[in-house]
C-alpha positions as YAML, in Angstrom:
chain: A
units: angstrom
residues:
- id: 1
  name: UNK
  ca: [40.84, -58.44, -127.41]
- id: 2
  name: UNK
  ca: [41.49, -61.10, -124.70]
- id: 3
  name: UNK
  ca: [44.63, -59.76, -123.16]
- id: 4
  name: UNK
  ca: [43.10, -56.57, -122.62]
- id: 5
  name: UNK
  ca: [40.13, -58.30, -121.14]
- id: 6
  name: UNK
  ca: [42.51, -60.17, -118.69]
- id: 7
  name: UNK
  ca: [44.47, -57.37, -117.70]
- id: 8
  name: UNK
  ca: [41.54, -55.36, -116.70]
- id: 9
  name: UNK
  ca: [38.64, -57.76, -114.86]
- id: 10
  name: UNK
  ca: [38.67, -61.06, -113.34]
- id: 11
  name: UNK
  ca: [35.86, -62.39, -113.86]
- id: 12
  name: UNK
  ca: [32.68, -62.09, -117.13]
- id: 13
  name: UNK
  ca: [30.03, -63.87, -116.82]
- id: 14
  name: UNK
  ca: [28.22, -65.85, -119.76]
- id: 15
  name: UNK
  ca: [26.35, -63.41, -121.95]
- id: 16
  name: UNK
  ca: [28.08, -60.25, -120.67]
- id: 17
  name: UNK
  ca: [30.12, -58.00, -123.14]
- id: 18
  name: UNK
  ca: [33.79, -58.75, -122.20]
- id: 19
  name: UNK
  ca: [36.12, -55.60, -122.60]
- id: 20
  name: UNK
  ca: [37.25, -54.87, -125.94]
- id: 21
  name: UNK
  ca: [39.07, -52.41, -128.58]
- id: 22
  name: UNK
  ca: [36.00, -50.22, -128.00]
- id: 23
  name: UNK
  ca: [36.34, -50.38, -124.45]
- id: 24
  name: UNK
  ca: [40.31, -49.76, -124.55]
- id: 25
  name: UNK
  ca: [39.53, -46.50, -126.53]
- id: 26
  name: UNK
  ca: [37.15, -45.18, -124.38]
- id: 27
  name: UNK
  ca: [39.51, -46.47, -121.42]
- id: 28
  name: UNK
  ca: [42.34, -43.77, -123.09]
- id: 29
  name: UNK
  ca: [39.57, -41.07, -123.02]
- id: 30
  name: UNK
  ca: [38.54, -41.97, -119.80]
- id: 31
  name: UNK
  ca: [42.02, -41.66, -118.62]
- id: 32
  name: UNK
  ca: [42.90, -38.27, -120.55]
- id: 33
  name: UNK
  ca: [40.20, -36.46, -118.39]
- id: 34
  name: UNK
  ca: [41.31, -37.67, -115.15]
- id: 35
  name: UNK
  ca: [38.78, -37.43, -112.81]
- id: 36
  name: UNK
  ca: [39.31, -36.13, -109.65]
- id: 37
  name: UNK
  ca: [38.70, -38.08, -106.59]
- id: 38
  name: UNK
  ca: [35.45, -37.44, -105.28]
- id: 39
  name: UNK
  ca: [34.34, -36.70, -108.55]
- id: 40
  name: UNK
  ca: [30.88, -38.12, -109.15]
- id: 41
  name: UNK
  ca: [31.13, -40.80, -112.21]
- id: 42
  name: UNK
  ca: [28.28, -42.39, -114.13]
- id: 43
  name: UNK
  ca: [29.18, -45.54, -116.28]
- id: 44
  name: UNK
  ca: [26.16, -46.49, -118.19]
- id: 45
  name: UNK
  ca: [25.53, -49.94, -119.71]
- id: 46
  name: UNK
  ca: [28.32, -50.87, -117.87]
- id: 47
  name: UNK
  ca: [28.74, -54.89, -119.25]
- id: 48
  name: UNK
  ca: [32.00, -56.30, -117.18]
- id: 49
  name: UNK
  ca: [32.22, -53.08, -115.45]
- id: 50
  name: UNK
  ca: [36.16, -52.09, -116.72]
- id: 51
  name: UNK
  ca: [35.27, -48.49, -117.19]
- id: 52
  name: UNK
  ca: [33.14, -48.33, -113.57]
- id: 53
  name: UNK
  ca: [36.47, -49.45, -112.23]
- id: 54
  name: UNK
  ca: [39.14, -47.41, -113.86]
- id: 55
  name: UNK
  ca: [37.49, -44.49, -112.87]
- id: 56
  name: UNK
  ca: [37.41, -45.69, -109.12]
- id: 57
  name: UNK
  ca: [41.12, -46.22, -109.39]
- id: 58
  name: UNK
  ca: [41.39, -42.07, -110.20]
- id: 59
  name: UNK
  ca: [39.51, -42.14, -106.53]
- id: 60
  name: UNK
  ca: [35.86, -41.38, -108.83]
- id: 61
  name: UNK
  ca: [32.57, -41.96, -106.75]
- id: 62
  name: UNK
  ca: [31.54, -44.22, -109.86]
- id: 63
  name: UNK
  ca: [27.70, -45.20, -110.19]
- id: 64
  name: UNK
  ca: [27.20, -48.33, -112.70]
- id: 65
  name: UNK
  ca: [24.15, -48.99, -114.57]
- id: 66
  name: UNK
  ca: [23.23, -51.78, -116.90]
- id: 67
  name: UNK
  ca: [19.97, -53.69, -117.76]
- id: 68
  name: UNK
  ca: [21.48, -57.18, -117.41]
- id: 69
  name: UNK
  ca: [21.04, -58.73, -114.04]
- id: 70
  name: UNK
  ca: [24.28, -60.98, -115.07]
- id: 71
  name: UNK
  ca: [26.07, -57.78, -115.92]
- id: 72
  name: UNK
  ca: [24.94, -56.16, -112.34]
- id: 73
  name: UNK
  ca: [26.38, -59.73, -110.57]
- id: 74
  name: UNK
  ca: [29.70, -59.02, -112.54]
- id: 75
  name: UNK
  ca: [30.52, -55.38, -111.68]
- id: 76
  name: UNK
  ca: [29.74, -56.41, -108.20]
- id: 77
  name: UNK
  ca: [32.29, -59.33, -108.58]
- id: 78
  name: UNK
  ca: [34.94, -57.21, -110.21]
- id: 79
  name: UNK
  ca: [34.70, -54.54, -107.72]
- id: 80
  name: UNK
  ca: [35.15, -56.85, -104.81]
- id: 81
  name: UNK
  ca: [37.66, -58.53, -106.13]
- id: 82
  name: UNK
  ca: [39.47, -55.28, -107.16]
- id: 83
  name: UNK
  ca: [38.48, -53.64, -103.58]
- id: 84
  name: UNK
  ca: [37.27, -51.07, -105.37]
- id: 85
  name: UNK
  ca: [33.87, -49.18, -104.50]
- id: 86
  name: UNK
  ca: [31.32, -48.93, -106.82]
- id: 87
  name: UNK
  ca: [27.89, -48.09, -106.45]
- id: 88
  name: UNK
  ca: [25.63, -50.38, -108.64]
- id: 89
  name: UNK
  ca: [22.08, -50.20, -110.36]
- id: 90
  name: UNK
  ca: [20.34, -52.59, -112.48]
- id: 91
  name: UNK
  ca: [18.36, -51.10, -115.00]
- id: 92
  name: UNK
  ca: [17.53, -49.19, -118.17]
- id: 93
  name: UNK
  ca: [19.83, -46.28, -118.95]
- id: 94
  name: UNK
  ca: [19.31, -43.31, -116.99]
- id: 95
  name: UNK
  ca: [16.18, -44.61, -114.84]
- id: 96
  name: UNK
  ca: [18.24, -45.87, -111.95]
- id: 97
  name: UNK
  ca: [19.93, -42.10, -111.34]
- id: 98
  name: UNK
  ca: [17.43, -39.69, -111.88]
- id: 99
  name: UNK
  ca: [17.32, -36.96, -110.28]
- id: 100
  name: UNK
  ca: [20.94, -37.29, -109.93]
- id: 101
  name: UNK
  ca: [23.86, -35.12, -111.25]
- id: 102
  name: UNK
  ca: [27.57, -36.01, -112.89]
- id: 103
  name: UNK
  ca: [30.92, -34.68, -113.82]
- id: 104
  name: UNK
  ca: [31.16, -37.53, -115.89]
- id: 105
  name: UNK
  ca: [29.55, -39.77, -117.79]
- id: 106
  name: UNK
  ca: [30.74, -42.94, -119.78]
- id: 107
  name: UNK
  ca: [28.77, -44.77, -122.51]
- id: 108
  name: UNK
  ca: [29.97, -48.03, -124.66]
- id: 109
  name: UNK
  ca: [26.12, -48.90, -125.91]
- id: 110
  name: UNK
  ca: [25.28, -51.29, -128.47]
- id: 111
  name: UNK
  ca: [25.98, -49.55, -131.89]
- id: 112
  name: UNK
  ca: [25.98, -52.32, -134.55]
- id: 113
  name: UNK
  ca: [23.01, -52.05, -137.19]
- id: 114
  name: UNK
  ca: [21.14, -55.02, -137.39]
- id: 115
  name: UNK
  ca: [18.87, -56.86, -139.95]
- id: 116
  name: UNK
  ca: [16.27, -58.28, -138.06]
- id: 117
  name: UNK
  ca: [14.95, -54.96, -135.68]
- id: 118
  name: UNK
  ca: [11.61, -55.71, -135.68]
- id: 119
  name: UNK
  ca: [11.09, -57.20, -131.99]
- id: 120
  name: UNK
  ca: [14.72, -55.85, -130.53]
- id: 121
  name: UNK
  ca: [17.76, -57.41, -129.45]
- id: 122
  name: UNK
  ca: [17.38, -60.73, -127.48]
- id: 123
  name: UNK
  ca: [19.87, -62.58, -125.27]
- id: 124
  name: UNK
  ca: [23.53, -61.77, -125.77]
- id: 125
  name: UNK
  ca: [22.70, -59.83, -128.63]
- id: 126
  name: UNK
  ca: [21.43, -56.91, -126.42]
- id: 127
  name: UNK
  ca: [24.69, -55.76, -126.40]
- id: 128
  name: UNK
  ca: [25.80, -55.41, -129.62]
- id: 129
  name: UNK
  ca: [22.17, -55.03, -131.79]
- id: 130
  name: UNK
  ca: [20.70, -51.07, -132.25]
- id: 131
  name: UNK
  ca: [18.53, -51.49, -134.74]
- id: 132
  name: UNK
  ca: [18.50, -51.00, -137.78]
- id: 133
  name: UNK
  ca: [20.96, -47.97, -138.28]
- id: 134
  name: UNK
  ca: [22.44, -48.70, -135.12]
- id: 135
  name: UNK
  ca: [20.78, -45.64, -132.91]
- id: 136
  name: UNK
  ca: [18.84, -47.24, -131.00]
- id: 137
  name: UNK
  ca: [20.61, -46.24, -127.59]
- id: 138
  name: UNK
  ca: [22.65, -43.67, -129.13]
- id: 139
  name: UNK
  ca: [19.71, -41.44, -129.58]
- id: 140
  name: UNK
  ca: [18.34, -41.69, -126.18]
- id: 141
  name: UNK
  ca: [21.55, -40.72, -124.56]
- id: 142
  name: UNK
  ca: [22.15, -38.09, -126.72]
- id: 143
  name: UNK
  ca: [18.99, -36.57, -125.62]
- id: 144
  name: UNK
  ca: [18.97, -37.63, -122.24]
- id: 145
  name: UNK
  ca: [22.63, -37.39, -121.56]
- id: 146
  name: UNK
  ca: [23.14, -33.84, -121.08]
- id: 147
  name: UNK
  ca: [20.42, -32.78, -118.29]
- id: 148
  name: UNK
  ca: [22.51, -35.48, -116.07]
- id: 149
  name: UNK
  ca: [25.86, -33.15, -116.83]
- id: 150
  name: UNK
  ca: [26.63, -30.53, -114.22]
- id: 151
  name: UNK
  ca: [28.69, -27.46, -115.01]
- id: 152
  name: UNK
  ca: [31.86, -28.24, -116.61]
- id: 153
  name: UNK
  ca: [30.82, -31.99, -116.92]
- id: 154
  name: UNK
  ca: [31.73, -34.63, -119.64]
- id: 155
  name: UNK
  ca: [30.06, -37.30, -121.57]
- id: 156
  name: UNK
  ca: [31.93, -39.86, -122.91]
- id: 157
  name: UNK
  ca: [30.55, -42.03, -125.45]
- id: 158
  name: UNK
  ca: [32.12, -44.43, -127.94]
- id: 159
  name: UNK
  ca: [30.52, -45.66, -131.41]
- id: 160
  name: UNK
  ca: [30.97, -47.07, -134.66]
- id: 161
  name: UNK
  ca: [31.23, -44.93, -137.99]
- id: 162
  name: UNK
  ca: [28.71, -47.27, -138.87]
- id: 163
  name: UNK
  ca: [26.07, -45.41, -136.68]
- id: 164
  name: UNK
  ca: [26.70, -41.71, -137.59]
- id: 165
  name: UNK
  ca: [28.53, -39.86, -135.39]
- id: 166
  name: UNK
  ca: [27.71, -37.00, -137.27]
- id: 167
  name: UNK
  ca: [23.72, -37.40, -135.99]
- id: 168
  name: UNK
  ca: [25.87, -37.89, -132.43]
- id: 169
  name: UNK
  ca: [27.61, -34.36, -132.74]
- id: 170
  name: UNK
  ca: [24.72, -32.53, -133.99]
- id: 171
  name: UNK
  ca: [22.23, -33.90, -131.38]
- id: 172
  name: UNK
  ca: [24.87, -32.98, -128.57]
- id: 173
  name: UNK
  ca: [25.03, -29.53, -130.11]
- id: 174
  name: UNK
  ca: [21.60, -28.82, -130.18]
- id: 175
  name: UNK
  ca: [21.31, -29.67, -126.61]
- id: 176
  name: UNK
  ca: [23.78, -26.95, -125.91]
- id: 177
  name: UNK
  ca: [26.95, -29.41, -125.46]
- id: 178
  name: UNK
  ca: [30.29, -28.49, -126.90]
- id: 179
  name: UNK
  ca: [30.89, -32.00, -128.67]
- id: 180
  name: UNK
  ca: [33.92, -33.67, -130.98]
- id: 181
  name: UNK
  ca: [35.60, -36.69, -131.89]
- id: 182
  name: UNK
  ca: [38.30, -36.35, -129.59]
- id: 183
  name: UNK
  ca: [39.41, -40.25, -130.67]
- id: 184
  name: UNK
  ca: [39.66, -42.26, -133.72]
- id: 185
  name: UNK
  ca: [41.10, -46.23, -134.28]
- id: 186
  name: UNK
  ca: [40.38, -48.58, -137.41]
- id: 187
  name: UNK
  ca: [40.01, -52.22, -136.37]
- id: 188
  name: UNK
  ca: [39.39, -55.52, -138.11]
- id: 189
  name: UNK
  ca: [35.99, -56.52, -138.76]
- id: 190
  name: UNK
  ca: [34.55, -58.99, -135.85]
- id: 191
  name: UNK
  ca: [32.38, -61.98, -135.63]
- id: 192
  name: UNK
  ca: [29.42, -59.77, -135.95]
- id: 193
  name: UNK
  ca: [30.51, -56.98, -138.98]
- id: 194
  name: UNK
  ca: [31.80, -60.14, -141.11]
- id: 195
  name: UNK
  ca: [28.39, -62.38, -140.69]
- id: 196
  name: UNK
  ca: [26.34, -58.70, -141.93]
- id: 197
  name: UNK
  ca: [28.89, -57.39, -144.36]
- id: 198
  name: UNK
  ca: [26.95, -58.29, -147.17]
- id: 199
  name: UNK
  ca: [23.47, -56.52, -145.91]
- id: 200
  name: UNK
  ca: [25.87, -53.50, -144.47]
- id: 201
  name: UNK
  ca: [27.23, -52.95, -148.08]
- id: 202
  name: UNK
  ca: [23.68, -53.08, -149.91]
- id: 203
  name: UNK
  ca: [22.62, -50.06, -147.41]
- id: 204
  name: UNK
  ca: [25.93, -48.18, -148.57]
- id: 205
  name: UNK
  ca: [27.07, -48.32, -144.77]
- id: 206
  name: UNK
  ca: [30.21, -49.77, -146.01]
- id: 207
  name: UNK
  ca: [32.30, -49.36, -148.85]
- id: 208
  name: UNK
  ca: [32.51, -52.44, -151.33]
- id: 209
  name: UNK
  ca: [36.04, -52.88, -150.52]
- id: 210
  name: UNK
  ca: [36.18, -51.87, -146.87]
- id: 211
  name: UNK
  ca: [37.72, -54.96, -144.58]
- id: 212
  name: UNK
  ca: [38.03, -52.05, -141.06]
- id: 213
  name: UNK
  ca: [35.34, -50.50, -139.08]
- id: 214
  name: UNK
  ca: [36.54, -47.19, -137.64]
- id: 215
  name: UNK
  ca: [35.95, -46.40, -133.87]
- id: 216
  name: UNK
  ca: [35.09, -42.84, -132.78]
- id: 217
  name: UNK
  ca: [35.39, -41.38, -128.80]
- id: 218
  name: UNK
  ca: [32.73, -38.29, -128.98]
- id: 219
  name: UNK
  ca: [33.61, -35.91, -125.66]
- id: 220
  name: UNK
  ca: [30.59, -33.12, -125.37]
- id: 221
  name: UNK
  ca: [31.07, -30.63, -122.86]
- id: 222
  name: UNK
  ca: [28.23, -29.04, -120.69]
- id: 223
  name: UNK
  ca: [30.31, -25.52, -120.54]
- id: 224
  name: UNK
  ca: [27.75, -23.60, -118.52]
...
Protein backbone atom coordinates (compact mmCIF):
# COMPACT_ATOMS: atom_id res chain seq x y z
CA UNK A 1 0.00 0.00 0.00
CA UNK A 2 2.47 2.74 -1.10
CA UNK A 3 0.60 5.81 -0.04
CA UNK A 4 0.23 4.54 3.29
CA UNK A 5 3.87 3.71 3.32
CA UNK A 6 4.67 7.39 2.32
CA UNK A 7 2.49 8.99 4.64
CA UNK A 8 3.89 7.23 7.56
CA UNK A 9 8.04 6.80 7.19
CA UNK A 10 10.58 8.41 5.15
CA UNK A 11 12.81 6.27 4.52
CA UNK A 12 12.90 1.73 4.02
CA UNK A 13 15.72 0.35 3.36
CA UNK A 14 16.29 -2.62 0.76
CA UNK A 15 15.02 -5.85 2.23
CA UNK A 16 12.96 -4.28 5.04
CA UNK A 17 9.09 -4.87 5.21
CA UNK A 18 7.62 -1.47 4.08
CA UNK A 19 4.25 -0.60 5.92
CA UNK A 20 1.29 -2.18 4.62
CA UNK A 21 -2.64 -3.08 4.94
CA UNK A 22 -1.48 -5.25 7.85
CA UNK A 23 0.36 -2.58 9.34
CA UNK A 24 -2.59 0.09 8.78
CA UNK A 25 -4.88 -2.35 10.75
CA UNK A 26 -2.83 -2.82 13.51
CA UNK A 27 -2.05 1.09 13.24
CA UNK A 28 -6.22 1.53 13.97
CA UNK A 29 -5.79 -0.86 16.98
CA UNK A 30 -2.86 0.74 18.05
CA UNK A 31 -4.62 3.97 17.97
CA UNK A 32 -8.03 2.73 19.65
CA UNK A 33 -6.03 1.95 22.90
CA UNK A 34 -4.31 5.14 23.17
CA UNK A 35 -1.50 4.88 25.15
CA UNK A 36 -0.77 7.17 27.62
CA UNK A 37 2.35 9.14 27.62
CA UNK A 38 4.85 7.59 29.64
CA UNK A 39 3.37 4.45 28.97
CA UNK A 40 6.01 1.81 28.39
CA UNK A 41 5.55 0.36 24.60
CA UNK A 42 7.16 -2.71 23.08
CA UNK A 43 7.01 -2.99 19.18
CA UNK A 44 8.41 -6.28 18.25
CA UNK A 45 9.77 -7.19 14.79
CA UNK A 46 9.47 -3.79 14.18
CA UNK A 47 10.52 -3.74 10.04
CA UNK A 48 10.30 0.23 9.02
CA UNK A 49 9.44 1.02 12.48
CA UNK A 50 5.66 2.81 11.68
CA UNK A 51 4.11 1.25 14.70
CA UNK A 52 7.41 2.16 17.12
CA UNK A 53 6.59 5.64 15.97
CA UNK A 54 2.89 6.10 16.20
CA UNK A 55 2.98 5.09 19.55
CA UNK A 56 5.74 7.78 20.37
CA UNK A 57 3.46 10.34 18.84
CA UNK A 58 0.68 9.30 21.85
CA UNK A 59 3.98 10.44 24.05
CA UNK A 60 4.66 6.15 24.52
CA UNK A 61 8.25 5.29 25.90
CA UNK A 62 8.36 2.83 22.77
CA UNK A 63 11.19 0.02 22.79
CA UNK A 64 11.75 -1.51 19.09
CA UNK A 65 13.02 -4.86 18.43
CA UNK A 66 13.78 -6.61 15.21
CA UNK A 67 16.41 -9.21 14.04
CA UNK A 68 17.44 -7.31 10.89
CA UNK A 69 20.41 -5.08 11.34
CA UNK A 70 18.91 -3.08 8.12
CA UNK A 71 15.61 -2.92 9.92
CA UNK A 72 17.49 -1.57 13.30
CA UNK A 73 19.40 1.26 10.79
CA UNK A 74 15.78 2.19 9.57
CA UNK A 75 13.83 2.75 12.82
CA UNK A 76 16.81 4.71 13.84
CA UNK A 77 16.47 6.77 10.55
CA UNK A 78 12.74 7.21 10.85
CA UNK A 79 12.88 8.28 14.35
CA UNK A 80 15.42 10.96 13.70
CA UNK A 81 13.93 12.15 11.00
CA UNK A 82 10.50 12.20 12.76
CA UNK A 83 12.27 13.64 16.12
CA UNK A 84 10.72 11.12 17.72
CA UNK A 85 12.42 8.96 20.60
CA UNK A 86 12.65 5.52 20.35
CA UNK A 87 14.65 3.17 22.12
CA UNK A 88 16.09 0.46 19.74
CA UNK A 89 17.34 -3.28 19.98
CA UNK A 90 18.54 -5.56 17.41
CA UNK A 91 17.64 -8.93 17.95
CA UNK A 92 15.42 -12.00 18.24
CA UNK A 93 11.98 -11.37 19.70
CA UNK A 94 11.86 -10.91 23.26
CA UNK A 95 15.76 -11.48 24.03
CA UNK A 96 16.68 -7.84 23.83
CA UNK A 97 13.97 -6.85 26.84
CA UNK A 98 14.03 -9.41 29.24
CA UNK A 99 13.56 -8.86 32.33
CA UNK A 100 11.58 -5.98 31.28
CA UNK A 101 7.83 -5.14 31.71
CA UNK A 102 4.98 -3.45 29.22
CA UNK A 103 1.60 -1.90 29.01
CA UNK A 104 1.78 -2.65 25.56
CA UNK A 105 2.93 -4.72 23.18
CA UNK A 106 2.71 -4.68 19.26
CA UNK A 107 3.42 -7.63 16.93
CA UNK A 108 3.15 -7.68 12.85
CA UNK A 109 5.40 -11.14 12.52
CA UNK A 110 5.77 -13.07 9.51
CA UNK A 111 2.51 -15.18 9.13
CA UNK A 112 2.48 -16.51 5.53
CA UNK A 113 2.79 -20.47 5.25
CA UNK A 114 5.44 -21.45 3.16
CA UNK A 115 6.44 -24.50 0.97
CA UNK A 116 9.91 -24.84 1.37
CA UNK A 117 10.36 -24.74 5.64
CA UNK A 118 12.91 -27.00 5.87
CA UNK A 119 16.08 -24.62 6.54
CA UNK A 120 13.85 -21.26 7.43
CA UNK A 121 13.28 -18.09 5.86
CA UNK A 122 16.35 -16.47 4.14
CA UNK A 123 16.94 -12.87 3.00
CA UNK A 124 13.86 -10.73 2.49
CA UNK A 125 11.80 -13.59 2.95
CA UNK A 126 12.33 -13.49 6.79
CA UNK A 127 9.63 -11.34 6.92
CA UNK A 128 6.93 -12.78 5.37
CA UNK A 129 7.89 -16.91 5.58
CA UNK A 130 6.52 -18.94 9.05
CA UNK A 131 6.76 -22.12 8.07
CA UNK A 132 4.83 -24.28 7.01
CA UNK A 133 1.39 -23.37 8.67
CA UNK A 134 2.56 -20.04 9.20
CA UNK A 135 3.27 -20.25 13.26
CA UNK A 136 6.42 -20.08 13.34
CA UNK A 137 6.65 -16.67 15.36
CA UNK A 138 3.14 -16.68 16.25
CA UNK A 139 3.62 -19.46 18.66
CA UNK A 140 6.53 -18.10 20.44
CA UNK A 141 4.85 -14.87 21.21
CA UNK A 142 1.89 -16.34 22.21
CA UNK A 143 3.76 -18.12 24.83
CA UNK A 144 6.20 -15.67 25.58
CA UNK A 145 4.08 -12.62 25.16
CA UNK A 146 2.17 -12.54 28.23
CA UNK A 147 4.93 -12.77 31.16
CA UNK A 148 6.22 -9.32 29.43
CA UNK A 149 2.41 -7.82 30.15
CA UNK A 150 1.99 -5.94 33.40
CA UNK A 151 -1.38 -5.52 35.05
CA UNK A 152 -3.92 -4.20 32.80
CA UNK A 153 -1.47 -4.53 29.79
CA UNK A 154 -2.19 -5.27 26.03
CA UNK A 155 -0.78 -7.33 23.30
CA UNK A 156 -1.41 -6.46 20.02
CA UNK A 157 -0.79 -8.81 17.34
CA UNK A 158 -1.95 -8.97 13.72
CA UNK A 159 -2.19 -12.25 11.44
CA UNK A 160 -3.56 -13.90 8.58
CA UNK A 161 -6.69 -16.33 8.69
CA UNK A 162 -4.33 -18.33 6.96
CA UNK A 163 -2.37 -19.05 10.26
CA UNK A 164 -5.21 -19.84 12.76
CA UNK A 165 -6.14 -17.35 14.89
CA UNK A 166 -8.14 -19.70 16.59
CA UNK A 167 -4.63 -21.62 17.91
CA UNK A 168 -3.80 -17.58 18.65
CA UNK A 169 -6.94 -17.15 21.01
CA UNK A 170 -6.71 -20.36 22.68
CA UNK A 171 -2.94 -20.15 23.44
CA UNK A 172 -3.57 -16.51 24.88
CA UNK A 173 -6.32 -18.02 26.99
CA UNK A 174 -4.50 -20.64 28.43
CA UNK A 175 -1.89 -18.29 29.52
CA UNK A 176 -4.52 -16.51 31.49
CA UNK A 177 -5.04 -13.52 28.83
CA UNK A 178 -8.49 -12.26 28.04
CA UNK A 179 -8.03 -12.43 24.09
CA UNK A 180 -10.41 -11.55 20.79
CA UNK A 181 -10.43 -10.46 17.40
CA UNK A 182 -11.07 -7.02 18.10
CA UNK A 183 -10.36 -6.30 14.02
CA UNK A 184 -11.17 -7.85 10.79
CA UNK A 185 -10.35 -6.52 6.83
CA UNK A 186 -10.40 -8.77 3.54
CA UNK A 187 -7.68 -7.71 1.09
CA UNK A 188 -6.53 -8.78 -2.35
CA UNK A 189 -4.16 -11.49 -2.61
CA UNK A 190 -0.33 -10.13 -2.91
CA UNK A 191 2.76 -11.03 -4.74
CA UNK A 192 3.35 -13.74 -2.27
CA UNK A 193 -0.50 -15.49 -1.68
CA UNK A 194 -0.87 -15.47 -5.69
CA UNK A 195 2.74 -17.25 -6.47
CA UNK A 196 1.46 -20.18 -3.46
CA UNK A 197 -2.22 -20.22 -4.19
CA UNK A 198 -2.06 -23.36 -5.81
CA UNK A 199 -0.03 -25.29 -2.81
CA UNK A 200 -2.35 -23.11 -0.22
CA UNK A 201 -5.53 -24.67 -1.85
CA UNK A 202 -4.17 -28.44 -1.92
CA UNK A 203 -3.67 -28.01 2.09
CA UNK A 204 -7.44 -26.74 2.24
CA UNK A 205 -6.00 -23.32 3.67
CA UNK A 206 -7.96 -21.67 1.04
CA UNK A 207 -11.12 -22.17 -0.53
CA UNK A 208 -11.02 -23.18 -4.36
CA UNK A 209 -12.63 -20.03 -5.25
CA UNK A 210 -11.21 -17.62 -2.68
CA UNK A 211 -9.34 -14.45 -4.56
CA UNK A 212 -9.09 -12.33 -0.51
CA UNK A 213 -7.06 -13.18 2.44
CA UNK A 214 -8.76 -11.90 5.59
CA UNK A 215 -6.70 -9.91 8.23
CA UNK A 216 -7.39 -10.38 11.95
CA UNK A 217 -6.13 -7.72 15.02
CA UNK A 218 -6.12 -10.26 18.20
CA UNK A 219 -6.09 -7.79 21.57
CA UNK A 220 -5.42 -10.23 24.82
CA UNK A 221 -5.63 -8.60 27.99
CA UNK A 222 -3.42 -9.43 31.10
CA UNK A 223 -6.51 -8.43 33.59
CA UNK A 224 -4.74 -9.22 36.83
Amino acid sequence: MPGYSRRVIALILPGVYAPQEDTELLTESLRAEAPAPGSQVLDVGTGSGALALEAARHGAEVTAVDVSRRAVWTVRANAWLSRLPVRIRRGNLFGPVRGRTFDLILANPPYVPAPDARHGPRGRSRAWDAGRDGRLLLDRICRDAPALLRPGGVLLIVHSALSDPDRTLRLLRTAGLKASVVRRRRIPFGPVLRSREDWLRRRGLLEPAARMEELVVVRAERTY
